[in-house]
N, C-alpha and C positions, 0 to 999 in steps of 0.2 A: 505454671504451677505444676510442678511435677506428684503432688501427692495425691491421690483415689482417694476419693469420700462418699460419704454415706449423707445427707442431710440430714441435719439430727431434727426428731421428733418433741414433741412436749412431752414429756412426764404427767401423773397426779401433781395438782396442785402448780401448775402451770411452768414446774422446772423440766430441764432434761439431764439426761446422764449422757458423757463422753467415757467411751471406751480406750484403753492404752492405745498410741502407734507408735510403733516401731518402726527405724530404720533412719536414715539421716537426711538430709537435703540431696536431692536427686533420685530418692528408694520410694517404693513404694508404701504409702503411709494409709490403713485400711481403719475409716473410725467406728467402732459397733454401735448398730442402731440401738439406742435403748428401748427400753420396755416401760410397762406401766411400775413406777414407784411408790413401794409404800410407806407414808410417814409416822409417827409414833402414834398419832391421833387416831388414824387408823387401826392400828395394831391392838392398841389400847380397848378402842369398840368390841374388837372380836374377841378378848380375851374376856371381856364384862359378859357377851353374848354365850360365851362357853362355859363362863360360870353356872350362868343363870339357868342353862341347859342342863346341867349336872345334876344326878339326885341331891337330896336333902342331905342325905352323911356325905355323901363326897363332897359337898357345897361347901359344907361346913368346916371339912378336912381344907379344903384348898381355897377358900380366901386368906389367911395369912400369905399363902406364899405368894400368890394373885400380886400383892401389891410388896413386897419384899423386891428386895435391892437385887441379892443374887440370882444371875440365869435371865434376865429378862433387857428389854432396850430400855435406855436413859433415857426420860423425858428433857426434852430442850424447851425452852419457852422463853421470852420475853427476849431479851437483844441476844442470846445465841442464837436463836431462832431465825430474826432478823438479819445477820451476817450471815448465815448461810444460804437465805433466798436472796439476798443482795451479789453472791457470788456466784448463784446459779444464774440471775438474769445476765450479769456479768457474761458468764460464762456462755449464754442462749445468744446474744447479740454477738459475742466474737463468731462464734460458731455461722451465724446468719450474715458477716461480711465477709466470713474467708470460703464461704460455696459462692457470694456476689461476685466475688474476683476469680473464685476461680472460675467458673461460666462468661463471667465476662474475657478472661484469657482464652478460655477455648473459640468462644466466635472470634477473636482477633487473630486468632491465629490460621482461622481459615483464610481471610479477608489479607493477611502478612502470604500465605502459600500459593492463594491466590495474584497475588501483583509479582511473585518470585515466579510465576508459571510463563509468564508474559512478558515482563519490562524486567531486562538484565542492565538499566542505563544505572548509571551513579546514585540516581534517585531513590531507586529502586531496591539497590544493594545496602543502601544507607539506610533505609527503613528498614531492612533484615535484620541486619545489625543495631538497630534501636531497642527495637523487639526483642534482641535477644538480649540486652542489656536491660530492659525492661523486666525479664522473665526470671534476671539473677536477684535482682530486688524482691522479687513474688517470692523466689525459692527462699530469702531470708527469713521476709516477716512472715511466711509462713511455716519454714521451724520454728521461728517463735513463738508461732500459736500453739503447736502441735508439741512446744515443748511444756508448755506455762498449760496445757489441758491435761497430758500427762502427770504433772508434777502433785495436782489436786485429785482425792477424787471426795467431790464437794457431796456423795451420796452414804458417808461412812455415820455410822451411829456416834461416834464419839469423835466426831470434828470438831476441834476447837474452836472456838468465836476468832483466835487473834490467826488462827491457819485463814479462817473462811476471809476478814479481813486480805490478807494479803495476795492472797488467788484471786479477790474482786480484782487489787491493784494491777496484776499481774496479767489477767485477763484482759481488763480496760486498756492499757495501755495496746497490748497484742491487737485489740478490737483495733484502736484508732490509727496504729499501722497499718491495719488492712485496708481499712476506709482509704487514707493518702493515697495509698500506691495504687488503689484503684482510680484513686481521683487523677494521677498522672497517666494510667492505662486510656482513660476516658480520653484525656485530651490528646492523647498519642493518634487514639485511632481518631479523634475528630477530625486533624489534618491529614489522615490518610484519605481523604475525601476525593481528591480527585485521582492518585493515583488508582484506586481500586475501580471508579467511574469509568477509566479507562479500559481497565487491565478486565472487568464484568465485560466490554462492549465488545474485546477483542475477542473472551470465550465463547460471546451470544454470537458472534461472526463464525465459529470455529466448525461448527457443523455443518450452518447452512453450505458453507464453502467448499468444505471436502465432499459433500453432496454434491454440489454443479459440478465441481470437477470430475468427479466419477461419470456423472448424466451427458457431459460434454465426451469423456473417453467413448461412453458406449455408443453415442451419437455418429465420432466418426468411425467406430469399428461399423457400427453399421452402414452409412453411406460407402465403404473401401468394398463392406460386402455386395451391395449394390450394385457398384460399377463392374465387379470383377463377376455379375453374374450379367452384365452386357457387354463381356468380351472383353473386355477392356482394361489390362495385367494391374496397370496403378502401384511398379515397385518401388518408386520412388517414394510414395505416401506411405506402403507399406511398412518401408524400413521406420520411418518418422513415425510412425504409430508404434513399431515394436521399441524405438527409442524412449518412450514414453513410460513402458512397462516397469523399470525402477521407481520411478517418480510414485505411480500409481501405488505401490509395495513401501516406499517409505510413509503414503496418507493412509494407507489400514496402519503401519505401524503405530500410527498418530504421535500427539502433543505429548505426552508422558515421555517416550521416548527422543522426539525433535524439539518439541519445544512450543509451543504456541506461536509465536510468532513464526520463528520457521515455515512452521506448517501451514501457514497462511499465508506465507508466502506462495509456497510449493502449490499451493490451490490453485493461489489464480496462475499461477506458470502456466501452470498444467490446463486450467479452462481458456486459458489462449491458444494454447499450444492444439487442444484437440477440436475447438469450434474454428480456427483457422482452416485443423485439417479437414473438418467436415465438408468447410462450405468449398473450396478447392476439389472435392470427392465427388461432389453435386457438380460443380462445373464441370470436372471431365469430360462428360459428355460431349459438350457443349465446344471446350475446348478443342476437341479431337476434330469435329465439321469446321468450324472455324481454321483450325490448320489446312483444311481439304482445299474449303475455298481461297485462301490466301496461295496456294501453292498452282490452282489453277490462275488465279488473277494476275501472278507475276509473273507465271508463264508468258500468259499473253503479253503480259507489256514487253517481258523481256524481246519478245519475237516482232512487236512494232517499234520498238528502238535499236533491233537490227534494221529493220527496212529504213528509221529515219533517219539514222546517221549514215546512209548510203550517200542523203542528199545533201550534209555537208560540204565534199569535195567543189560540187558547181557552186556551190555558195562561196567556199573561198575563193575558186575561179573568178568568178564574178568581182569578189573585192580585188582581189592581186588586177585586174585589168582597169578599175575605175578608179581606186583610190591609192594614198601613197600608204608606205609597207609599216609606219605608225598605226595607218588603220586596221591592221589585220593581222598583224606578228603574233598579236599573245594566243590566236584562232588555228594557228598554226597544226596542234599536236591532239586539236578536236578528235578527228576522225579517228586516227591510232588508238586515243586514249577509248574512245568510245566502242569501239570493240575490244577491247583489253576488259572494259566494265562489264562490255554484255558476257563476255565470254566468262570472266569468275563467277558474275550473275547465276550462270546456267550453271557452272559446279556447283555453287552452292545450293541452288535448288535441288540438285540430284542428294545435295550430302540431308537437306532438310527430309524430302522426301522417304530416304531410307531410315532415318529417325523416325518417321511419322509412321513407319513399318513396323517397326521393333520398341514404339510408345515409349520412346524417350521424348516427353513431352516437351523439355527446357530446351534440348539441343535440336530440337526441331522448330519453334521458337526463336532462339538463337540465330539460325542458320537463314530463317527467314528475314531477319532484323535486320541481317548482311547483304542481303542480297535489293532489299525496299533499296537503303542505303546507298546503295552503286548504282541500281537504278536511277535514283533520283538524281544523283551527280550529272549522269550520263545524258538523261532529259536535258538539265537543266546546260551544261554544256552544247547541245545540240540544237536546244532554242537559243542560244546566245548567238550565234551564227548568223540565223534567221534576222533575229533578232537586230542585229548589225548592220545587216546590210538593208533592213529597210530604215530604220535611224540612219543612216549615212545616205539614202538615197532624198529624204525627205529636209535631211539640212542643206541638201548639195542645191536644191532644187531654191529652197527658201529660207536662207539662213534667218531671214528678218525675224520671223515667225516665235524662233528661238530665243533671239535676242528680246524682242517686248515680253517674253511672258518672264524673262530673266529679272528684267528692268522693272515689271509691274511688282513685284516680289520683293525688291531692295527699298523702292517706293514706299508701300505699306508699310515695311519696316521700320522706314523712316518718318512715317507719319502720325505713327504708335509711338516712338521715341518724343517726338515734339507733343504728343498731347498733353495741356495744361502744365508746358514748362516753357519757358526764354531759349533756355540752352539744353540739348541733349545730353544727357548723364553719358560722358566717358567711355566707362565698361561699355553702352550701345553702338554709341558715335563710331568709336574705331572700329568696331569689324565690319560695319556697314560702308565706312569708308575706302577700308579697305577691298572691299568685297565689289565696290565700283571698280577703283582700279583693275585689278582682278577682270572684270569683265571687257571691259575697254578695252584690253591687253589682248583676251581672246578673240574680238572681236577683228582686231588688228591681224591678229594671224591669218586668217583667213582670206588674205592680199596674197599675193602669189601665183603663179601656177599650178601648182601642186600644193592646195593647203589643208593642214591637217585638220579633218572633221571630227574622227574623235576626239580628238584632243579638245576641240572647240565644245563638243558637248557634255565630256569632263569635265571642264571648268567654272561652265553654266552651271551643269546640278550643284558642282559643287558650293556656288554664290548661292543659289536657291535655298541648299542649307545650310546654311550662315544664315540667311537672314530668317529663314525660320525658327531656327534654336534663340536669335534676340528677341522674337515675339514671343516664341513661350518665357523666356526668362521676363521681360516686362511684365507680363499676363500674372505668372507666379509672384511677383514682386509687388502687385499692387492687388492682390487676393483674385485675379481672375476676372475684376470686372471694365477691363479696356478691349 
C-alpha cells in the first residue's frame, strides 16, 4: 500500500473527520488528523450561555437575532441527523480497515525481503511476485477508499440527508474491499510459513558464522605467528593465510552486498580453510623433528642394505650350484638392482635433507616417501634370496613334508563341501578336483635328476589357495556357521 496515513482519531460525539488526499495510486497520499468537532447542539449551548451573559438591554436587543435564520448553523435533527452519523461510522470503520491492511502489508513485506535476502529458488521468486501482485490490488482498493473519503466531507453544516446516504454506500462498499484483500493478504502470508521458517534460520546462522570464521582467521594468523617466532619460516602456510585475505574482505562486506546465502557459504570456506591452517601451524613444530628422525632412520637402513645386499651374490652361488637354473633365474638381477636402489636412496635423502634446510616441508616429505619406497623394494628383494635358498633347501631335504600339509588343505576343503549334502555342489567340487590333479602332477615332477623345486612349491601354495578361497566361499554361503 503505497499511501502515508495518519490513523484517524474520534471526534465529539463519537465521529471523525478525514482530511483531502491528494495524489494518485502509487503517490503519496497524507490523511489530516482531525480534531475535536463541534455539533449544532453544542453550538446552540454556547450561544444560550452568551445570551444569558449579556446585560439586560443587550439581552433584550439580541434574542431575536439569537434564534433568526440569517448568519447562524442549521439545526439538523431527526433522520438528517441520523444519515449523517450513519456515514461518519461508515466512514470511521473504512478508515479502521485500510490502516488494518496497510500494517498488515508492511509486516508482510518484511517477512517477502526477508525470504528475497536468502532463497533466490523458484519458490522464492514466485512469492515475490505474488506479493507484488498482491500490493497492485492494495493500490486499487485503496484509491478507492481515498477516493470515496475525498469526495464526502461528512463534517459540513448543510450536508444533505440523500449526500450523507450515498457516501455511507460508497464508504461501505470501500470498507469491505479493504476487509477481502486483507483477507487474501492474511492467507498469502499463512503459506509463507515455511519458506520464511527457513530463510529466519539462515539469518540466525548469518552472524554466528561470519564470527567463527573471523576467530578461526585470527587463530591461524596467530599459531603462523608462533612458529615463525621458533625459527621456523612456514611460507607455505603463509601464502595460504594471505590467500584467504579477499574472502575475509568480502564477510565485512556482508549479506546486503553477497547475499546471505553466499555469505554463508563463504563462512564456513573460510572456518575450514583457517582451523586447517591453524592446527597444521601447531604441528610444525612437531613435523620439523619428525623429518629429523626419519632422515636419520633411513640413513641407517639405507647403509645396512648396503652391507646386506653384498650377501646376495653367495646366495645365488649357492643356488646356481645346487639347484637347476628354473630355480634362480628371476634372482638373477638382485644384486645390480639392489644397489641401483640404495644408490637413488641416498640421492634422495641428500635432496630431502636440503629441503628440510630451506623448510620446504612437502618436498622434504615427498623426497622421504621416495626413498622408504626403494628401500623397501630393495629389503624385500634381498630377503627373497635368503629366502629361497632356504625354501629349496628344506623341500630338497623333505619334499613329503610339503606335500601332506598340501593334501591336509584340499582334505578340509573337501570335507566342508560334503557337509550335510549327498553330492558336492559343482562351483566347489571342480576346483578341488582340479586342484588334486594339480598337485599330483607337481608332485610327479620332482622324479628326475634335476627337479624343479620351485616350481614344486609354486604349485603347492598355489592348491593351498584354491582350496582356501572354496572354504571361505562355503562359510560365506551358509552365513559363516560351517
Amino acid at each position: 500500500m503505497t499511501a502515508t496515513h495518519t490513523r484517524p482519531e474520534a471526534g465529539a460525539g463519537g465521529s471523525s473527520a478525514v482530511g483531502s488526499v491528494s495524489g494518485a495510486r502509487g503517490g503519496s497520499h497524507e490523511r489530516r488528523a482531525p480534531g475535536r468537532q463541534t455539533g449544532p447542539a453544542g453550538q446552540g449551548l454556547r450561544d444560550v450561555l452568551a445570551l444569558v451573559l449579556l446585560p439586560v438591554p443587550l439581552l433584550v436587543a439580541a434574542l431575536p437575532a439569537a434564534f433568526a435564520g440569517g448568519g447562524t448553523r442549521r439545526w439538523f435533527g431527526g433522520r438528517g441527523e441520523s444519515q449523517r452519523a450513519e456515514a461518519q461510522a461508515a466512514r470511521d470503520a473504512a478508515a479502521e480497515a485500510f490502516y488494518e491492511l496497510d500494517t498488515a502489508q508492511r509486516d508482510l513485506k518484511i517477512s517477502i525481503e526477508t525470504i528475497n535476502a536468502v532463497d533466490n529458488s523458484s519458490r522464492g521468486r514466485k512469492a515475490a511476485e505474488d506479493f507484488a501482485a498482491l500490493g497492485r490490488r492494495i493500490d486499487d482498493v485503496s484509491h478507492a477508499y481515498i477516493t470515496a473519503v475525498d469526495a464526502h466531507d461528512l463534517d459540513r453544516d448543510d450536508l444533505e440527508p440523500s449526500v450523507a446516504s450515498s457516501a455511507r454506500t460508497q464508504l461501505t462498499r470501500a470498507k469491505d474491499d479493504l476487509v477481502r484483500v486483507k483477507g487474501e493478504l492474511d492467507r498469502f502470508g499463512q503459506g509463507l510459513g515455511a519458506l520464511l521458517g527457513s530463510a529466519e534460520t539462515q539469518l540466525a546462522r548469518l552472524a554466528p558464522a561470519v564470527e567463527r570464521a573471523r576467530q578461526a582467521l585470527l587463530g591461524a594468523s596467530n599459531a603462523l605467528d608462533a612458529v615463525r617466532a621458533a625459527g621456523l619460516r612456514a611460507d607455505e602456510l603463509a601464502a595460504r593465510l594471505a590467500a584467504l585475505a579477499p574472502e575475509l574482505t568480502k564477510l565485512n562486506q556482508g549479506a546486503g552486498k553477497h547475499g546471505v546465502a553466499e555469505t554463508l557459504q563463504r563462512a564456513d570456506v573460510v572456518l575450514r580453510d583457517a582451523e586447517a591452517l591453524r592446527a597444521e601451524a601447531e604441528r610444525l613444530p612437531e613435523r620439523a623433528a619428525e623429518i629429523d628422525r626419519r632422515l636419520v632412520s633411513l640413513r641407517t637402513r639405507a647403509q645396512a642394505l648396503t652391507t646386506r645386499a653384498g650377501s646376495v651374490e653367495p646366495v645365488l652361488s649357492e643356488l646356481r650350484r645346487r639347484f637347476s637354473a628354473a630355480c634362480w633365474q628371476d634372482l638373477q638381477q638382485v644384486p645390480e638392482q639392489a644397489a641401483v636402489n640404495v644408490r637413488q636412496a641416498e640421492e634422495k635423502l641428500a635432496e630431502a635433507a636440503k629441503a628440510r634446510d630451506e623448510q620446504r616441508w612437502a618436498d622434504a616429505t615427498s623426497r622421504l616417501s621416495t626413498v622408504r619406497a626403494l628401500l623397501n623394494a630393495t629389503d624385500e628383494a634381498v630377503s627373497a634370496a635368503g629366502d629361497r635358498l632356504q625354501r629349496l633347501d628344506a623341500v630338497a631335504k623333505d619334499p613329503q613334508q610339503e606335500i601332506e600339509r598340501t593334501r591336509f588343505a584340499v582334505r578340509d576343503a573337501q570335507r566342508l563341501a560334503m557337509a550335510g549334502r549327498h553330492t558336492p555342489d559343482p562351483r566347489h567340487a571342480r576346483p578341488l578336483d582340479d586342484s588334486v590333479t594339480r598337485l599330483d602332477r607337481a608332485i610327479a615332477g620332482l622324479e628326475g635328476r634335476h627337479p624343479d623345486y620351485w616350481h614344486f612349491l609354486t604349485e603347492t601354495e598355489a592348491v593351498r589357495q584354491t582350496a582356501a578361497r572354496v572354504v571361505s566361499d562355503i562359510r560365506e554361503e551358509r552365513g559363516g556357521g560351517a
